[in-house]
N, C-alpha and C positions, 0 to 999 in steps of 0.2 A: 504494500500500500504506500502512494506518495503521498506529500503535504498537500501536494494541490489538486485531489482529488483518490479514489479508492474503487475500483472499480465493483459492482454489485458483484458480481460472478466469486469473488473471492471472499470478499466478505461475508456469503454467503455458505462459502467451502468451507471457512475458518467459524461460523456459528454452527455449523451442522457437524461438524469434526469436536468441537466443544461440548456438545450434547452426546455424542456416543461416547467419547473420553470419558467425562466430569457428573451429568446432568444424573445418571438412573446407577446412585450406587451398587456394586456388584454384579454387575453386567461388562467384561471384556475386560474387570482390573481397571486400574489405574494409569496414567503412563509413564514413561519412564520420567521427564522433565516435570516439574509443575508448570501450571498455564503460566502462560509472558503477560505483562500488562498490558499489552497491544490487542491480545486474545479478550483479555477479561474485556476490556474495551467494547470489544466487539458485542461482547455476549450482551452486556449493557445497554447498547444501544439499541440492541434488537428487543432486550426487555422492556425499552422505553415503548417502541412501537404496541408490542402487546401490551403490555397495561393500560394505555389508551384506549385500543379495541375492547380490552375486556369492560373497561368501564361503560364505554358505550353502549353496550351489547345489554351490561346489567341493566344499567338507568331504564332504557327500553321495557328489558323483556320485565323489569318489575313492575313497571308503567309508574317512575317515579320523575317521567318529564313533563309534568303538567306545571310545573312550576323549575323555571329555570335556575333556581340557586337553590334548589331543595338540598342536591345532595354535593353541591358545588361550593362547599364549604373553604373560608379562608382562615381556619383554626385548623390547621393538622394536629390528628393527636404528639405528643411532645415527641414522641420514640420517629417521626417520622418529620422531623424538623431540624432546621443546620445542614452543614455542609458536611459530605461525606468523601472532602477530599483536604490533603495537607497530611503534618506530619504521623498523626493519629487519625485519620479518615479514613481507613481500609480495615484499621479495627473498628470504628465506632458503624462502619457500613454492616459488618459481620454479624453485630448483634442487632441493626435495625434487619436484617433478611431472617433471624433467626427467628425474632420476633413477626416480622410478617408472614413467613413460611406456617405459624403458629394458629393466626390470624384467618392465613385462608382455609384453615381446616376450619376453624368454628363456621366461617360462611357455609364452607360446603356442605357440613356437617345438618344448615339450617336447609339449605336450599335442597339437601336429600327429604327435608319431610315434607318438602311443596312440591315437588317435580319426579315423573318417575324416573327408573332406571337408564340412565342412555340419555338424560334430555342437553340440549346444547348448552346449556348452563352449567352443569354440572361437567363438561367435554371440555369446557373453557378453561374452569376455575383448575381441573386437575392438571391441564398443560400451563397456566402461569406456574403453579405449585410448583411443578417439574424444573422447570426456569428458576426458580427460586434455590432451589437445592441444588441447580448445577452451579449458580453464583457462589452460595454457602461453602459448595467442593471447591470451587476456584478459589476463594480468598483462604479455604483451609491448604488448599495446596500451595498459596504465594507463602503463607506466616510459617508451615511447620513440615518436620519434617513425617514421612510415615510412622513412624512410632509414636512420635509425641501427640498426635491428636486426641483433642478431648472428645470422651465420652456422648453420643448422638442424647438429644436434648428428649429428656421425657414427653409425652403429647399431653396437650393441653387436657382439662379436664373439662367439664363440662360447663356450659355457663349459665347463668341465671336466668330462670327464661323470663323473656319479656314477652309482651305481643308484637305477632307478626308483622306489623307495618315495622315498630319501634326496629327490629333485628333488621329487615330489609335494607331500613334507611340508615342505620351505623354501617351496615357491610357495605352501602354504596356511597357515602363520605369515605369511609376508610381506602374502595378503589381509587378515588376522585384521589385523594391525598396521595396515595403509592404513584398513581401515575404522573403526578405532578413531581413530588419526589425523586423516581425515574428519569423524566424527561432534565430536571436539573443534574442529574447526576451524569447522564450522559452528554452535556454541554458544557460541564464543566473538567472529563476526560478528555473531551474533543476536543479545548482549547489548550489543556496541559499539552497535547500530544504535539498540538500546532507551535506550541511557544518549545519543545525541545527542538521539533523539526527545524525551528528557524536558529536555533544554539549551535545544534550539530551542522549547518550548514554554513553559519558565521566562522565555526571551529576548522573547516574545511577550506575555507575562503583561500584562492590560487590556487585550489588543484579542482579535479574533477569533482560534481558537485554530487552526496551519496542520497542514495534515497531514503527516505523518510519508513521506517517499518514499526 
């Protein structure tokens, strides 16, 4: 990939190569390298796109668009706020996906007692999830080495039930927020990446110029 541009075709090779690697623990091992920052990158960005559609998709299929700032919330819950980049940003990212990874089970969890088996809603929520936990394997694979990783995180337990509008509309502020989340977090990767491109090419200056990966 160069600074001034990335072509779809690869970026595409290197998200889908990410997801067989990282995404569906215990399936093909591990690989040998942990992912590159440019990978995690990658993967980020593409989770930026899907969170957006998921949210979309919910708002809809709950029918919670009749009023356009219902679930368009500019209170993110705390755990899904700040920047998740700098010198501590790839740990503080780690436990915001641990905790969202948590999160989308309680939704799903709600939307198995409205929807049957198979419904597009429930096809969505498990593929962000998936997304989630190949993130979770990516930063466990940048920080530590194969031995040292911590213990997989107990499942959430059950939660207080509320009524069903009340649960609908937390789960669709809480996408509203991830995806917002997301979308900064991938624009703030893609400008780090642009500000080394332009370092390492300053660093190069008189000779041939290297491409940006």
């Amino acid at each position: 990939m160069r600074c001034n541009g990335r072509p779809l075709g690869v970026l595409a090779a290197v998200t889908k190569g990410l997801f067989i690697l990282w995404a569906v623990p215990g399936q093909g091992g591990r690989p040998l390298q942990p992912p590159t920052l440019q990978q995690t990158q990658a993967l980020v960005r593409h989770m930026a796109e899907d969170a957006q559609e998921l949210f979309i998709f919910y708002e809809e299929d709950q029918r919670l668009t009749i009023h356009n700032n219902l679930c368009r919330t500019n209170h993110p819950p705390d755990w899904l706020r700040g920047s998740a980049t700098g010198p501590r940003g790839l740990r503080a990212l780690q436990r915001t996906m641990t905790r969202m990874a948590q999160v989308l089970q309680n939704i799903t969890r709600h939307q198995r007692d409205l929807n049957p088996p198979g419904a597009e809603i429930l096809r969505r929520l498990a593929s962000t999830h998936l997304k989630v936990r190949g993130l979770l394997s990516n930063l466990e694979g940048l920080f530590l080495s194969p031995s040292s990783r911590p213990g997989r995180q107990p499942p959430p337990g059950p939660t207080a039930p509320t009524k069903v509008f009340r649960q609908k509309l937390e789960g669709c502020r809480t996408l509203w927020s991830y995806s917002r989340f997301m979308a900064k977090l991938s624009a703030q990767l893609e400008a780090r990446s642009r500000h080394k491109c332009r370092e390492k090419r300053r660093s190069h200056r008189g000779s041939e110029l290297p491409a940006c990966s």
